[in-house]
N, CA, C and O atoms as a GROMACS GRO file, in nm:
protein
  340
    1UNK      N    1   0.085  -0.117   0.000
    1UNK     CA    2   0.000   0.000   0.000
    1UNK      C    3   0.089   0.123   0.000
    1UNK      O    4   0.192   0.127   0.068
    2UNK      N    5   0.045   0.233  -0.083
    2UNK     CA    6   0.089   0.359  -0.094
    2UNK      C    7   0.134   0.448   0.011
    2UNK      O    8   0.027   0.488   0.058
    3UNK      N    9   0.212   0.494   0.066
    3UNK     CA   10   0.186   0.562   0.172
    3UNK      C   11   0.128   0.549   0.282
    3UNK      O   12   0.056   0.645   0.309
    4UNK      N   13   0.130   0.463   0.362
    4UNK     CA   14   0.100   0.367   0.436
    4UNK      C   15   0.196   0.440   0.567
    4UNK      O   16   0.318   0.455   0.568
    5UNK      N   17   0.095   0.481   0.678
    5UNK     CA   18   0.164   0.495   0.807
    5UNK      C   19   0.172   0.406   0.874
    5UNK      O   20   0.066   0.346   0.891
    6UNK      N   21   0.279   0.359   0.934
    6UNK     CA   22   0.276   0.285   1.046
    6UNK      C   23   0.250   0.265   1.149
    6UNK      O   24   0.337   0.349   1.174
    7UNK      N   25   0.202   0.224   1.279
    7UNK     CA   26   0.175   0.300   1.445
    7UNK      C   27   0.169   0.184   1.516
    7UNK      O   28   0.179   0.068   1.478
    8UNK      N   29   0.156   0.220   1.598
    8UNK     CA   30   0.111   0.110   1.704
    8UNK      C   31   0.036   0.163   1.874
    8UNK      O   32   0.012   0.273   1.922
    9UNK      N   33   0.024   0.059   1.911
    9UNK     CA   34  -0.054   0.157   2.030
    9UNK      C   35   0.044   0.059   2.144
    9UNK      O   36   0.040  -0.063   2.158
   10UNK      N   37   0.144   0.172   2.229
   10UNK     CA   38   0.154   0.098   2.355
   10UNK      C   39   0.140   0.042   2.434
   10UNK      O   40   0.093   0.126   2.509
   11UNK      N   41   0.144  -0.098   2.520
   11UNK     CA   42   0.057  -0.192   2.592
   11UNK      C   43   0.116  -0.083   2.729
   11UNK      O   44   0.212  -0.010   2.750
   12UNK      N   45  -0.044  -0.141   2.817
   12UNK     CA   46  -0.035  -0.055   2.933
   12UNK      C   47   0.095  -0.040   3.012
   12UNK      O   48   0.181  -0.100   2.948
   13UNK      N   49   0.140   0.006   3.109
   13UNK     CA   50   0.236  -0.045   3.229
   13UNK      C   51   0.220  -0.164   3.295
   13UNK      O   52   0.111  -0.171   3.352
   14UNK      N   53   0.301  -0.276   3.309
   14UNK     CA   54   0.283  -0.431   3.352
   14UNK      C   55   0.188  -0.410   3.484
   14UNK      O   56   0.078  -0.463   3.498
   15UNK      N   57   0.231  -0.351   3.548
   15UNK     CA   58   0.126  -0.302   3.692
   15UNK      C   59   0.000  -0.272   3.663
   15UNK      O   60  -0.074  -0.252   3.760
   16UNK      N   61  -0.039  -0.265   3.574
   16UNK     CA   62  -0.170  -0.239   3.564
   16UNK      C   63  -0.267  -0.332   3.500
   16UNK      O   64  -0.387  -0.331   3.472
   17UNK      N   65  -0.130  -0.442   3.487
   17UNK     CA   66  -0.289  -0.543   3.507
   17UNK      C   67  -0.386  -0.567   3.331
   17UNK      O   68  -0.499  -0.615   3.318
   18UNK      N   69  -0.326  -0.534   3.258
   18UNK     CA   70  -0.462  -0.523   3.133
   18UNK      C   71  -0.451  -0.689   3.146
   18UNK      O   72  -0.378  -0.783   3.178
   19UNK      N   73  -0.640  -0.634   3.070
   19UNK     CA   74  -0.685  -0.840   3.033
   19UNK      C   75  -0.717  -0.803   2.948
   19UNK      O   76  -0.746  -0.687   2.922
   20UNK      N   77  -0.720  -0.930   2.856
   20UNK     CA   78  -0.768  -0.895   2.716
   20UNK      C   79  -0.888  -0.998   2.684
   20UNK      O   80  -0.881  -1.114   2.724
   21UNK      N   81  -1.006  -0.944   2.606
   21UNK     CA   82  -1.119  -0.975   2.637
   21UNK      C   83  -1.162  -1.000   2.474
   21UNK      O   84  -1.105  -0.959   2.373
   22UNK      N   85  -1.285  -1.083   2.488
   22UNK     CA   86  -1.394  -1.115   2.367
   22UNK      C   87  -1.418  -0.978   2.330
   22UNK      O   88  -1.434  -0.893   2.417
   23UNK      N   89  -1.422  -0.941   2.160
   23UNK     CA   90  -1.470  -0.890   2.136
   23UNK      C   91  -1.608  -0.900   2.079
   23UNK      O   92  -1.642  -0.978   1.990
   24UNK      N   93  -1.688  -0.809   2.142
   24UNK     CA   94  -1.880  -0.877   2.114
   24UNK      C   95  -1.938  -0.855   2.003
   24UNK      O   96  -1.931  -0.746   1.946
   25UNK      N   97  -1.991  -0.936   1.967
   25UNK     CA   98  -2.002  -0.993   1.833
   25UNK      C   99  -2.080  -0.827   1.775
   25UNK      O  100  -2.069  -0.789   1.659
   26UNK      N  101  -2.134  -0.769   1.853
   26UNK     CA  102  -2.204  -0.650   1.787
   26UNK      C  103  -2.139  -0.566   1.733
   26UNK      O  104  -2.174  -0.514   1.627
   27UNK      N  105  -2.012  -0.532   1.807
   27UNK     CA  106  -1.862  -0.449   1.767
   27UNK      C  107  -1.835  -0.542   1.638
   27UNK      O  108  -1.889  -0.503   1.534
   28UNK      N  109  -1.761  -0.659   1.631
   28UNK     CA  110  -1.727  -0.760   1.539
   28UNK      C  111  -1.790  -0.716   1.386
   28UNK      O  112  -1.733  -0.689   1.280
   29UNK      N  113  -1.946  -0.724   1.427
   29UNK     CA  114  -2.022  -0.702   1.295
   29UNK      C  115  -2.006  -0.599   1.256
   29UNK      O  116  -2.061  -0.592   1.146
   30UNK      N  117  -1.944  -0.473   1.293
   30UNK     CA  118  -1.969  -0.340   1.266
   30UNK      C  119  -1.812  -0.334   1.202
   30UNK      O  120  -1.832  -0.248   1.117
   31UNK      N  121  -1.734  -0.354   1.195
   31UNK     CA  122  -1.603  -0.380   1.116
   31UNK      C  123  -1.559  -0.477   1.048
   31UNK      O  124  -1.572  -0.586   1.103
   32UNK      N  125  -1.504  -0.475   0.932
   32UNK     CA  126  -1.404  -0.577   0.864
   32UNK      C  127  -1.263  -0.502   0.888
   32UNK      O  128  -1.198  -0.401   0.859
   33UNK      N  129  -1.262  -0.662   0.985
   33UNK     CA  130  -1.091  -0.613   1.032
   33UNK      C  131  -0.982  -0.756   1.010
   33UNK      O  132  -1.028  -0.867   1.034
   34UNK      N  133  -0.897  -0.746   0.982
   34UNK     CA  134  -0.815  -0.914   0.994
   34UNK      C  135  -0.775  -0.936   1.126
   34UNK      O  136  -0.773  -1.056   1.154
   35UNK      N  137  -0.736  -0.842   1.240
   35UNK     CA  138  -0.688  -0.826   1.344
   35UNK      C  139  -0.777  -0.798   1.421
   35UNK      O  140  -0.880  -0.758   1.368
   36UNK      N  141  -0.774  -0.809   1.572
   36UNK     CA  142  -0.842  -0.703   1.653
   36UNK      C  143  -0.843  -0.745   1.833
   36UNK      O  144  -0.865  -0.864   1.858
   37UNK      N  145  -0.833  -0.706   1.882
   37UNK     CA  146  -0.827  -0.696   2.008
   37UNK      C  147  -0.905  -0.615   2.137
   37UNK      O  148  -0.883  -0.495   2.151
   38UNK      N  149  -0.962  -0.658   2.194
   38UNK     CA  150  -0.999  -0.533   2.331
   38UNK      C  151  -0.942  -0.598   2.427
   38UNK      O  152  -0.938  -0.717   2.457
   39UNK      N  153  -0.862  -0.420   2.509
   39UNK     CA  154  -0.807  -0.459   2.611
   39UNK      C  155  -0.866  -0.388   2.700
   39UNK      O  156  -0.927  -0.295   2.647
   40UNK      N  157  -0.877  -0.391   2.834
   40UNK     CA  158  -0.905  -0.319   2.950
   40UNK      C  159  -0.792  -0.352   3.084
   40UNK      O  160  -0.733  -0.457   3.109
   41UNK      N  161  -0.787  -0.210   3.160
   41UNK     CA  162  -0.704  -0.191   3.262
   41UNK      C  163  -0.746  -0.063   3.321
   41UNK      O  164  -0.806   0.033   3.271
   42UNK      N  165  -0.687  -0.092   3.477
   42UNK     CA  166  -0.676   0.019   3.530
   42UNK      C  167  -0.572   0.069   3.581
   42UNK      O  168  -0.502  -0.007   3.649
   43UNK      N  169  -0.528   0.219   3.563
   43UNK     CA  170  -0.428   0.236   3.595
   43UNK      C  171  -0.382   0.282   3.728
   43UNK      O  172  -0.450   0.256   3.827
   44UNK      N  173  -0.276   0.345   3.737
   44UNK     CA  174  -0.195   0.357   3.900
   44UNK      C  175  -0.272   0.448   3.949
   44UNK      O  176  -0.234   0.459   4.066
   45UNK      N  177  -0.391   0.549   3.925
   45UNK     CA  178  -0.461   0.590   3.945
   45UNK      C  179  -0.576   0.570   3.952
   45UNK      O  180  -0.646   0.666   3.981
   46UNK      N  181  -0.623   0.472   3.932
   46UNK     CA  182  -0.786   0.362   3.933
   46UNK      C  183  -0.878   0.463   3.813
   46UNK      O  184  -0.987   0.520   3.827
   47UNK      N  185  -0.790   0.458   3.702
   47UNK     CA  186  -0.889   0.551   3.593
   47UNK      C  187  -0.930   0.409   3.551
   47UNK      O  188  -0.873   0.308   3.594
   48UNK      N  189  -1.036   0.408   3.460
   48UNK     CA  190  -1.049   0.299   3.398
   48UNK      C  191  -1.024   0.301   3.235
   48UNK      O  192  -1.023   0.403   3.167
   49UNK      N  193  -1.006   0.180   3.190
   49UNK     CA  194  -0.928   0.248   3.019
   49UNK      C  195  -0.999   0.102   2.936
   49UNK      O  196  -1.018  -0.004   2.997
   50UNK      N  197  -1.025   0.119   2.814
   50UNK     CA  198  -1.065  -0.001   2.755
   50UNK      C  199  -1.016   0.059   2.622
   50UNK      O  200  -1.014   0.182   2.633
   51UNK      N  201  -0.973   0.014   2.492
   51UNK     CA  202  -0.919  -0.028   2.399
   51UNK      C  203  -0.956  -0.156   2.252
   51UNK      O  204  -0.957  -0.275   2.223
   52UNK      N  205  -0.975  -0.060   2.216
   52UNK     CA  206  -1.004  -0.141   2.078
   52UNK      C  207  -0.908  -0.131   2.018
   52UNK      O  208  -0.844  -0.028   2.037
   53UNK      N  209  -0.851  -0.239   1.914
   53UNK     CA  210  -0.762  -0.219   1.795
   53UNK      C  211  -0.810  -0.311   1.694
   53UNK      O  212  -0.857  -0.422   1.717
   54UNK      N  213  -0.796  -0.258   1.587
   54UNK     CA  214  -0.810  -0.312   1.473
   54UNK      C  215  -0.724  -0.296   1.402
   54UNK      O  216  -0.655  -0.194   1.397
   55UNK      N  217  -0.710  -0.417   1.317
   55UNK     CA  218  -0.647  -0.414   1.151
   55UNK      C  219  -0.687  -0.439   1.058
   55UNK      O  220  -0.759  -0.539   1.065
   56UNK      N  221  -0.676  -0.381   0.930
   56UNK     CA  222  -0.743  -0.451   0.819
   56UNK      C  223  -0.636  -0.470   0.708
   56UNK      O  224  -0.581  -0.367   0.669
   57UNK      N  225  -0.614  -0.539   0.675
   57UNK     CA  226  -0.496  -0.608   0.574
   57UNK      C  227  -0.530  -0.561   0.410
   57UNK      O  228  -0.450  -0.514   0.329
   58UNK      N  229  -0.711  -0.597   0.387
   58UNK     CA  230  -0.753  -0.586   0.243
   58UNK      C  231  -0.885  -0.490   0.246
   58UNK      O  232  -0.985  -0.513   0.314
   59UNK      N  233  -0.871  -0.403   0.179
   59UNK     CA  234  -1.000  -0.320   0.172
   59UNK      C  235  -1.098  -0.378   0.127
   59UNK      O  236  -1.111  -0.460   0.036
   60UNK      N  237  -1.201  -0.310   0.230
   60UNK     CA  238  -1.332  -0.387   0.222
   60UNK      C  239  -1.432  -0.288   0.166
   60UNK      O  240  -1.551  -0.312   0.188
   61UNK      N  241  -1.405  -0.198   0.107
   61UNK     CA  242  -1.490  -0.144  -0.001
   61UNK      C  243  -1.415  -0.032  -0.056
   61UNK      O  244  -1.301  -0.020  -0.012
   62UNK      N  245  -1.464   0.074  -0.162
   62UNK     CA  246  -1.366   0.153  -0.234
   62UNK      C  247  -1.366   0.245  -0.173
   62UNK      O  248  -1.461   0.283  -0.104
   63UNK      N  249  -1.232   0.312  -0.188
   63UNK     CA  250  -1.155   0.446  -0.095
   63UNK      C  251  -1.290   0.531  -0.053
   63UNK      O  252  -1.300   0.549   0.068
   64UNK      N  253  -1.369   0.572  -0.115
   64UNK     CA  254  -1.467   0.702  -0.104
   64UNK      C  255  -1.568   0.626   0.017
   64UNK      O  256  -1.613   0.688   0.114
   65UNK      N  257  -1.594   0.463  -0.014
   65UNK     CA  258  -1.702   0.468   0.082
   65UNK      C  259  -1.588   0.438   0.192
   65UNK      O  260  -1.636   0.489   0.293
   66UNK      N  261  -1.493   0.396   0.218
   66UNK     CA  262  -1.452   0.394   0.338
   66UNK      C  263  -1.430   0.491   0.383
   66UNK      O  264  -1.454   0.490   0.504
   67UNK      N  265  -1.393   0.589   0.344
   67UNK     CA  266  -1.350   0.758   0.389
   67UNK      C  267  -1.490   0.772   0.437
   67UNK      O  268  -1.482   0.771   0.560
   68UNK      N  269  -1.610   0.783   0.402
   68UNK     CA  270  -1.755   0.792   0.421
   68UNK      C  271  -1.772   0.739   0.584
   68UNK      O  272  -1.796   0.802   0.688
   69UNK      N  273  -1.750   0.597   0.556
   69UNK     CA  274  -1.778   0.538   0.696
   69UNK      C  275  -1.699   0.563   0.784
   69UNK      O  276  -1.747   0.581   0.895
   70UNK      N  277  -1.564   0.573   0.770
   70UNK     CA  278  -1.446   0.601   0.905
   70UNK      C  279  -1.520   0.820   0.964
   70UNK      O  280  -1.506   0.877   1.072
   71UNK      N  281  -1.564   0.852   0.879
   71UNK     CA  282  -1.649   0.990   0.927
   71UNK      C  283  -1.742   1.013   1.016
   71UNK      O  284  -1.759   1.100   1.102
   72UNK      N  285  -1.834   0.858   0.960
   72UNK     CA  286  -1.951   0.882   1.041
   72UNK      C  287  -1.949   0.775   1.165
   72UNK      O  288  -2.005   0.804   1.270
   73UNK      N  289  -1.894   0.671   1.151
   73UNK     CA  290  -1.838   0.614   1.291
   73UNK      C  291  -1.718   0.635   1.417
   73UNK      O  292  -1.620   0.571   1.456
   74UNK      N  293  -1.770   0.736   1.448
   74UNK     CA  294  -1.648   0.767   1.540
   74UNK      C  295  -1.725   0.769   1.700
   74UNK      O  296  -1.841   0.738   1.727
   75UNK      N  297  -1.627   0.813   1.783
   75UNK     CA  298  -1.638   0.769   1.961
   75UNK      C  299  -1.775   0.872   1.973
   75UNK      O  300  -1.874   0.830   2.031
   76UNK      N  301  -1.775   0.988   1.923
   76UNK     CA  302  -1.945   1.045   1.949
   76UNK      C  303  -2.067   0.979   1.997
   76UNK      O  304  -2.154   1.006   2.079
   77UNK      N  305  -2.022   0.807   1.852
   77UNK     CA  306  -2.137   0.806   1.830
   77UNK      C  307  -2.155   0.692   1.878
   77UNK      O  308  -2.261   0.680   1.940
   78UNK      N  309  -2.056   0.556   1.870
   78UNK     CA  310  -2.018   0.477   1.926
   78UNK      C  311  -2.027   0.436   2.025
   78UNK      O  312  -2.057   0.319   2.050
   79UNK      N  313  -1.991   0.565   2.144
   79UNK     CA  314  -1.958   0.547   2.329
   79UNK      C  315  -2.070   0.528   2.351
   79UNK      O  316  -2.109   0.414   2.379
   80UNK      N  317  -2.178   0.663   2.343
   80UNK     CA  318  -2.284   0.638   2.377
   80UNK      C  319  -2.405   0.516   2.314
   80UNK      O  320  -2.510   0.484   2.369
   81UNK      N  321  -2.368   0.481   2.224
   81UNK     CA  322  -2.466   0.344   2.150
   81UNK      C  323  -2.435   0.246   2.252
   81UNK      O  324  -2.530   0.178   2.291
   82UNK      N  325  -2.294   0.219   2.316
   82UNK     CA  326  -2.232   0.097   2.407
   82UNK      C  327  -2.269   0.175   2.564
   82UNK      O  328  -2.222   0.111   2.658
   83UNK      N  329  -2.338   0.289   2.601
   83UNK     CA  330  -2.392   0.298   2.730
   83UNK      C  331  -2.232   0.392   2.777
   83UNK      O  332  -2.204   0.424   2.892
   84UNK      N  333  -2.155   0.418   2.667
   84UNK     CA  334  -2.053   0.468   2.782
   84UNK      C  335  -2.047   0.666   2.752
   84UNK      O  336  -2.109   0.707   2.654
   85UNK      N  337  -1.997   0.732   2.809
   85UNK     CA  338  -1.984   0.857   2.824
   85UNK      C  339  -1.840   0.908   2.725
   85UNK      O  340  -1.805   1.026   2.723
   0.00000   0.00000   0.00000
């Protein structure tokens, strides 16, 4: 792929404990991903933190509608559909 950033997301501090959990099939259905993970932890401060990651290896529809959907699915809209703030 063209221009392709790389990233990654840091695993918590060992002290804190993350577990890594089922992701529910309702999340599942709402992405084509090849990868994916949820993690949760709390940290040295008893915040609470949960984590999604995804990957997707092969596009699952053409550039315009994915640009479309990565717009209109974001944490706005998401948090509150899953009960969270």
């Amino acid at each position: 792929m063209e221009n392709a950033i790389n990233w990654s997301v840091p695993r918590p501090d060992p002290h804190d404990a993350l577990k890594l959990a089922v992701i529910p099939s309702s999340i599942r259905g709402q992405f084509c991903y090849d990868e994916g993970l949820e993690g949760r932890w709390q940290d040295a401060n008893g915040a609470d933190w949960q984590l999604y990651y995804f990957v997707g290896f092969q596009p699952f529809a053409p550039k315009e509608v994915a640009v479309q959907l990565a717009k209109t699915h974001g944490p706005e809209k998401c948090l509150p559909a899953a009960g969270m703030a």
